[in-house]
N, C-alpha and C positions, 0 to 999 in steps of 0.2 A: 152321630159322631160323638165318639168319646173326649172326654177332657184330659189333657197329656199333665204328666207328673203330679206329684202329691196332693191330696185334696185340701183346696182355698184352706189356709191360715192354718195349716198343716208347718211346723218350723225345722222337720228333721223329713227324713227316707233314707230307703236305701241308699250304699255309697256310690251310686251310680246317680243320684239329683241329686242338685245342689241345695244347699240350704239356705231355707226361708228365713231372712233377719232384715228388710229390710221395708221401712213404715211410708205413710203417704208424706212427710217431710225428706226422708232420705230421695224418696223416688223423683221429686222438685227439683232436690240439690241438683241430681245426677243432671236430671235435663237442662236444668239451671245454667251449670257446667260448659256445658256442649254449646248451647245456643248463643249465652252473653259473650263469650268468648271470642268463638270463631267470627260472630257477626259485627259489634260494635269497631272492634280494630280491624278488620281486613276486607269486609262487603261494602260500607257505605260511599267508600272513595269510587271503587268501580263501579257500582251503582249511578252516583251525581253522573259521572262522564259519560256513562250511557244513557240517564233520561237528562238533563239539567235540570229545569225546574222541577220537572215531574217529579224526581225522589221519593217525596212522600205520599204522592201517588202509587210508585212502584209499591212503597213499604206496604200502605195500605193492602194494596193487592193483593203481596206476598202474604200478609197474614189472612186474607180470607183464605187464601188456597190451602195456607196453612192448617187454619180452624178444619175445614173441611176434613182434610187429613186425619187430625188429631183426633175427632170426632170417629171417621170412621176407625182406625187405630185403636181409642179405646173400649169400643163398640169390642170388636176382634179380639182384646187380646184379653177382657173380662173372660169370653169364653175360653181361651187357649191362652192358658198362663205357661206357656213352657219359653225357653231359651228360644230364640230366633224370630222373634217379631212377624213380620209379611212374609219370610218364609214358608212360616209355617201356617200363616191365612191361606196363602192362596193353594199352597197344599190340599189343605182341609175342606176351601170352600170351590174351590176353578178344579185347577189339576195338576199334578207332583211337577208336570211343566214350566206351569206359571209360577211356583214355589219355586220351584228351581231360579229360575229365570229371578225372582225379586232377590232371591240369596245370592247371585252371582251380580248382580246391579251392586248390592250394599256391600257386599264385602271387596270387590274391585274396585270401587268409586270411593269408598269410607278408607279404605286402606292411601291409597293416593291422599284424602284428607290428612291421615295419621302424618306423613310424610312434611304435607303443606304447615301445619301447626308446629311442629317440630323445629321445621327452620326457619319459622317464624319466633320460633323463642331464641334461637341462637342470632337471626339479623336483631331481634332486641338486644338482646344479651353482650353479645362479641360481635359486632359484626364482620372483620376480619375472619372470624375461625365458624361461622356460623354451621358450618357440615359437621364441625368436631362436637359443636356446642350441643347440636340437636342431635345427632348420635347419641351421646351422651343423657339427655333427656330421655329418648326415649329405652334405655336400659336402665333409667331412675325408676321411671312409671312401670315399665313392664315388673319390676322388682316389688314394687306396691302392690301392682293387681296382685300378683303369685302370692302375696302376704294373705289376701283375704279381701273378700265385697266390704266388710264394715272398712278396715281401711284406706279402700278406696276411696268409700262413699265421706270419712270425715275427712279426707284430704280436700276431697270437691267442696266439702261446705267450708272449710277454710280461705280455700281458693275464691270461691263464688264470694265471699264475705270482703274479702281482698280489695276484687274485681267493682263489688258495688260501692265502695266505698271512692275508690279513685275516679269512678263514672259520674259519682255524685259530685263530686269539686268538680269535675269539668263543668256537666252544668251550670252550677251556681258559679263561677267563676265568668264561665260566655255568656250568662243572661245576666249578668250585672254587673257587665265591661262596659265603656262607654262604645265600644268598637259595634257593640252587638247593635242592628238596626232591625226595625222589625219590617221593613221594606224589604229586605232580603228574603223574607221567606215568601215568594210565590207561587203558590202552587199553579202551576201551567202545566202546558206541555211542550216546554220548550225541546224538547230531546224527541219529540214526535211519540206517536202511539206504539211505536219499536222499539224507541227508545225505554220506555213507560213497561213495556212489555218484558224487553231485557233485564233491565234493575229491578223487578220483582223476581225473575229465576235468580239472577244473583244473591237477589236479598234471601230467595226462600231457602237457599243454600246454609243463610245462618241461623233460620228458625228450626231446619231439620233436625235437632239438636233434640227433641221428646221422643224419638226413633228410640232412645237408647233406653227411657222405660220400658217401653214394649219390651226389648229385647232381651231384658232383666226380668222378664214375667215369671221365671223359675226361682228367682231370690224376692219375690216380695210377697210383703204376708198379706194375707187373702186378696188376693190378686183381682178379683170380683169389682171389688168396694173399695181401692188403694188403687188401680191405674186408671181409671175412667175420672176418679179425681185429682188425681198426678198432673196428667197432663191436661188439660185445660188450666191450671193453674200455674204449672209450668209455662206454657204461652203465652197467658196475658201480664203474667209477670216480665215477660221478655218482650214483649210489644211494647208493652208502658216505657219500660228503660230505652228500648230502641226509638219511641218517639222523641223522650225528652232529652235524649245524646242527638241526634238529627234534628231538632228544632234549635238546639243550643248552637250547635258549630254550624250551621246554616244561617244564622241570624248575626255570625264571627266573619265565617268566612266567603258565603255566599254561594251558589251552585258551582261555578267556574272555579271556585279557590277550591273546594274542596273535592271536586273532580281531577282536579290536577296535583292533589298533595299527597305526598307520599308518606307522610304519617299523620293523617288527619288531626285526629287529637290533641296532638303535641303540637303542629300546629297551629290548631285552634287557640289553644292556652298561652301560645307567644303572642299571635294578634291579640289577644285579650289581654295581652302588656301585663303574663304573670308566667315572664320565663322559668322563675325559680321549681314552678308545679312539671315542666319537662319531664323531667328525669321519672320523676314517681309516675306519672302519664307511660315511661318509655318501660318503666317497671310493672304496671300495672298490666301493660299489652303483654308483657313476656309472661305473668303468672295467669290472666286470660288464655292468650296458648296453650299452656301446661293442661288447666281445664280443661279445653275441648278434647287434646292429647289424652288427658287420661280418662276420659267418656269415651271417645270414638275408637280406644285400647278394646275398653270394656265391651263395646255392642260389637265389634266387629269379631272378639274371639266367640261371644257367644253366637253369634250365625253359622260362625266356620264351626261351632263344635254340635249343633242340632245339622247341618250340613252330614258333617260327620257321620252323626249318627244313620243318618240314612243314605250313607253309603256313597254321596255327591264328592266329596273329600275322602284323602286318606282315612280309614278306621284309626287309626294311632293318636289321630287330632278330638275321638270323643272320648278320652280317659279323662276322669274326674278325681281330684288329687285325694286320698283317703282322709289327710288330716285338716286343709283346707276347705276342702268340697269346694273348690276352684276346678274351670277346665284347663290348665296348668300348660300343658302342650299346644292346647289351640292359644294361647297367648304368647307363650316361647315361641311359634311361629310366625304369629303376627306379628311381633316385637320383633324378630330377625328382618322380614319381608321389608318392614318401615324402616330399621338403620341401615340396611343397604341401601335403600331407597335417598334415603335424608343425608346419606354421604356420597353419594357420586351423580345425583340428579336435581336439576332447578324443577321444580314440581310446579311452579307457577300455573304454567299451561293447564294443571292437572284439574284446576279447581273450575274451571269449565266444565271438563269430563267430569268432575264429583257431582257438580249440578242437573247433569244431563243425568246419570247413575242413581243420583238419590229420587228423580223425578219418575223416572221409570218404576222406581223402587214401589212410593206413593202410588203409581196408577192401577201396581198390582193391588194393594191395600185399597184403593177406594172400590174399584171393582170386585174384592172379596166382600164386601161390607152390604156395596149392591144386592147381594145373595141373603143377606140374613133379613129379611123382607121385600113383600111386595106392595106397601100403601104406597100411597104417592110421597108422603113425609117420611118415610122411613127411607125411600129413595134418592132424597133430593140433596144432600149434602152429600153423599158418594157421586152422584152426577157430576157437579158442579166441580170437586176434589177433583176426579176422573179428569173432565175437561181439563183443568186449569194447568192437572201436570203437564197433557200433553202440548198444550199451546204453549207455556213457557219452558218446555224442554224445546221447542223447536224453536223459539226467541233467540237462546243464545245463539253463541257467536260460531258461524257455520263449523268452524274446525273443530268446536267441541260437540256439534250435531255430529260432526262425520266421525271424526275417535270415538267418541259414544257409542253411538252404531254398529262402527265395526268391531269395538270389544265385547257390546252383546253380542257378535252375528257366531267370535269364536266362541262364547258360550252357549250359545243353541248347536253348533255342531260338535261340540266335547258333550253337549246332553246325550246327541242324537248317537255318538259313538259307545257313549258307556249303555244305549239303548240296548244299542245293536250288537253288543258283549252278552249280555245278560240275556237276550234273549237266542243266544248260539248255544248256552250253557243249556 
């Protein structure tokens, strides 16, 4: 098996790849981006209500299944540094099927997220006009990406810098309120083993977020030695923060207070009898959004534009901009796809399907990984990966098993159609 596009820590090619400029701190940020975002303000509330005490139980979980992942991912993408992450594993290592099939999981399921993030900035933002507001967001970011990956990548560490700062005052705010009890925090299983089970697919929903280094394997420089250290440290950076944001507002608000709050956070920081931090909390979540928004822009045009290239997607979507070395169309589409989307639809529902989609996604990735050895150790974190997506894709909540489902079932028959085209020719 050959190694796809320019050789490791190669920083130009043809105008058909994109160019290499981005180091093992940019490739952090990116993941950085995706995961603090999406997870701290939007996962942990549905989370609590699903397990109660269990929570950090769930979290726990989530991040093994996660490591798992992340492991075999940078396993993968060391070897095959090109645009489209699991696409192009399972490609290389299963079958153009199963390739398929993980590129039609992520970019159906991440596209829905684009959506969800969106008017999550505008219910921060406006909440009144929140469809206008997120529309509008996402032709900000779409306008960024078309600019260029390095401006991309310093808006995220901007963002990312923003985001850890106002996470930090929560903390230190709920553990040094008098509200905060430390009887509050019991780890049980009050929400049952289903419970327990659910609030990790939930929760893994907001660590999926190092997806999008992989995905970026064509712009980062030697791709070898820069994602297998990316991501892992992208992870435990984002487990740590997601511990001490859920030890803090569980200690404030308790499993049942924060299972039922609709802006966790900002809640949190009023119990803790420090209204005045609200506002920057209600700020902090809207530039949070923006992040995940402009990561899950980035991974999901590079799927559709390796897609592309092999013929899965229109041809039109793998042009590579000559002066950017952006894939400039596959973002203009995905950016279309997501403000219709974020203006005429409540996406709520969606982020079930996004979970079920990104899970699927991972079990392609852990079972490509199972291939690149046969010790018993080289096997046994794809095992365990493998298992864990399939069991917490089938935790969630039945309606987003069955939407799930049946929006892979249209893509195995759009595969088996463009099969059976190709092979009449």
């Amino acid at each position: 098996m050959t190694q796809s596009g320019p050789a490791a820590g190669s920083s130009a090619g043809p105008p058909s790849e994109l160019r290499r400029t981005l180091g093992v701190g940019d490739a952090v940020v990116v993941g950085l981006g995706s995961m603090i975002g999406a997870g701290v303000f939007a996962a942990l509330a549905p989370a609590a209500h699903a397990a109660g005490s269990g929570l950090l139980l769930g979290l726990a979980l989530a991040a093994v299944v996660a490591y798992c992942n992340a492991m075999s991912s940078a396993r993968l993408a060391a070897l095959y540094p090109a645009s489209g992450g699991t696409y192009v594993y399972g490609r290389e290592r299963l079958s153009a099927f199963w390739g398929y099939l993980a590129g039609w999981s992520f970019v159906v399921g991440k596209t829905a997220s684009c959506a969800a993030m969106a008017l999550t900035v505008g219910a921060y933002v406006w909440p009144g006009q929140a469809h206008a507001v997120a529309v509008a967001a996402v032709v900000a970011l779409t306008a960024v990406n078309y600019g260029g990956i390095q401006k991309s990548a310093w808006l995220t560490r901007t963002i990312v810098t923003v985001v850890l700062a106002v996470l930090a005052s929560v903390v230190v705010v709920c553990l040094g309120s008098d509200a905060s009890e430390a009887g509050r925090l019991d780890i049980g299983v009050s929400g049952g083993v289903g419970g327990v089970l659910q609030a990790a697919g939930l929760l893994f929903f907001a660590f999926a977020g190092y997806a999008r280094i992989a995905t970026l394997g064509e712009e980062v420089r030697d791709p070898a030695r820069t994602i297998p250290r990316a991501i892992p440290l992208a992870l435990g950076i984002t487990l740590a923060v997601y511990a001490c944001v859920a030890v803090a507002v569980l200690s404030v608000l308790g499993a049942d207070g924060l299972g039922s709050a609709g802006a966790p956070l900002a809640d949190a920081v009023r119990a803790a009898g420090v209204p005045a931090l609200v506002p920057v909390v209600r700020v902090g979540a809207a530039v949070a959004a923006l992040g995940s928004l402009l990561a899950l822009v980035l991974g999901v045009s590079r799927t559709t534009l390796a897609m592309a290239r092999d013929g899965y997607l229109p041809g039109a979507l793998s042009a590579v901009h000559p002066r950017f070395r952006v894939p400039h169309r596959a973002e203009l589409a995905v950016g279309a796809v997501v403000a219709v989307l974020a203006a005429t639809v409540d996406v709520r529902g969606a982020i079930g399907f996004s979970s079920f989609g990104v899970l699927a996604y991972y079990a392609v990735a852990n079972a490509s990984a199972w291939t690149l050895g046969s010790a018993p150790a080289q096997r046994a974190l794809p095992a365990v990966g493998l298992l864990g997506c399939v069991v917490l894709a089938f935790a969630l909540p039945w309606t987003s098993v069955v939407v799930g489902a049946g929006v892979l079932a249209v893509g195995v028959v759009a595969y088996g159609v463009r099969r059976r085209r190709a092979g009449a020719r």
